[in-house]
N, C-alpha and C positions, 0 to 999 in steps of 0.2 A: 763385351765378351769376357765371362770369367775365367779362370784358371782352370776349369774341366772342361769347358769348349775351347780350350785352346790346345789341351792335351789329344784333345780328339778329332782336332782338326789336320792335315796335311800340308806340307812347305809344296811351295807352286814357286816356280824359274819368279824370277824378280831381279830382271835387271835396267836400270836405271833408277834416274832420281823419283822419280815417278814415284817410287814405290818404296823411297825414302817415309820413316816415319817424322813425323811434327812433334817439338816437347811435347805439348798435351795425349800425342797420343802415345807417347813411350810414359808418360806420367802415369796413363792412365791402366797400362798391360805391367808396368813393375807394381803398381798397388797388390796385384792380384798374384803376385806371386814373393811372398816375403824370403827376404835374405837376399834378393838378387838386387843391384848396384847398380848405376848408370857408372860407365869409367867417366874419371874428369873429363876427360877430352868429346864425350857425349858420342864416343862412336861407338860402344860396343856396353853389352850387359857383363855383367861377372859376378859371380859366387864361389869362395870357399865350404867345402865340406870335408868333413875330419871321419875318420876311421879309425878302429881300432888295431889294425895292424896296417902291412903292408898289401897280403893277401886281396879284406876285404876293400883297400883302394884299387887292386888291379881287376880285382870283379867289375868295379863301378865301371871304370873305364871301358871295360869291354862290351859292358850293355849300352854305355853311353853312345861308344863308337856303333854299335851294331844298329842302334836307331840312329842316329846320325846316316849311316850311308843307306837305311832303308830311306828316308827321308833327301838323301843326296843335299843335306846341308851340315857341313863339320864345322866345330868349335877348335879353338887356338886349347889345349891344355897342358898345365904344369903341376905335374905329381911328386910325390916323394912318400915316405914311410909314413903311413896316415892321413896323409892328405891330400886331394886335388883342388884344384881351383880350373874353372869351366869358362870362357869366357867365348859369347856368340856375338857375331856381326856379320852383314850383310854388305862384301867387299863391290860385288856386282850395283848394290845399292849406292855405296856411297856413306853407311850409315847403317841405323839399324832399320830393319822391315819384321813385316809378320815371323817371317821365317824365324826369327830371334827368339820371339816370344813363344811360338809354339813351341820350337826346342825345349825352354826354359821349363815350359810346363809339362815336356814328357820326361822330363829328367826328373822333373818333382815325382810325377805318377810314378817311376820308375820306382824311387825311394819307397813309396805309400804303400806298395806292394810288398 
């Protein structure tokens, strides 16, 4: 699945381990979308992105947040004057699941727009 079937797919309930992803297949959904991070700890994806004010960081966040609760899966985020950092995991999982990545990738789309 690449990074535009991922944008244009929908997050579906996923709770348990079950629906824990495997390194290879978190290897395989961070290829497809550059800049974003496995955290050390392997539980969650993250990315920083910079802005040029404050302004356009409190936009980002507001689209972020607004597909985020179309999708009913929210990200942990830490903003300040120019910059947010985004980080998604799937707590019901245990780890990270689809839901991670498709986020990742509608926040990319988001930007591409």
């Amino acid at each position: 699945m690449n990074a535009n079937d991922l944008a244009n797919s929908h997050c579906e309930p996923r709770k348990g381990k079950a629906h824990a992803l495997n390194v290879d297949q978190v290897s395989g959904y961070l290829r497809q979308l550059p800049g974003w991070l496995l955290q050390a700890d392997g539980s969650a994806i993250v990315k920083d992105f910079k802005f040029s004010d404050f302004h356009h960081t409190l936009g980002f966040i507001n689209a972020v947040g607004f597909m985020a609760n179309q999708e009913d899966h929210h990200p942990d985020i830490e903003a300040g004057y120019g910059h947010c950092q985004l980080l998604w995991s799937t707590h019901d999982a245990g780890g990270l699941s689809l839901n991670d990545f498709i986020c990742a990738a509608r926040v990319e789309a988001l930007l591409a727009r």
